[in-house]
C-alpha angles and dihedrals in degrees: 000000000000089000085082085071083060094053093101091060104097107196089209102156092055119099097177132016116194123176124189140197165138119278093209110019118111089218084063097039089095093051093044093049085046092059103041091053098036114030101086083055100045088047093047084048090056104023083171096054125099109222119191123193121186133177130202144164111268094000107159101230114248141145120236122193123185120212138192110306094024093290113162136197125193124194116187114228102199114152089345115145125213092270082055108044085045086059097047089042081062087071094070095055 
């Protein structure tokens, strides 16, 4: 996967990553598609890391990383493809 390019983004500052979506929305299908193919790896990457990821009908698809002192940062996913969502998950690095 090319996730495998990402691997040597630690996401270090990150105490939570959580990633929702829809299971059968087209604006998601990029996200879904992300996480089946990349998840192991990104677990495997961050073995520390909780990673949530939650589906839910009509679930607009977005990324949320909490940071020290409950900080949060959100990134919305509609319509990306994989290229994209690797470049915004860059953000939390």
């Amino acid at each position: 996967s090319r996730f495998a390019k990402m691997s040597k983004f630690a996401f270090k500052a990150l105490k939570e990553l959580r990633i929702h979506y829809c299971q059968t929305s087209p604006a998601s299908s990029g996200l879904r598609e992300f996480v089946k193919a990349n998840f192991a790896e990104m677990k495997k990457t961050n073995p520390a890391l909780p990673i949530m990821v939650r589906e839910c009908a009509g679930a607009a698809p977005k990324m949320t990383g909490r940071f020290d002192k409950g900080v949060e940062k959100t990134i919305g996913m509609t319509d990306m493809d994989e290229k994209s969502i690797i470049s915004k998950l860059k953000e939390f690095s």
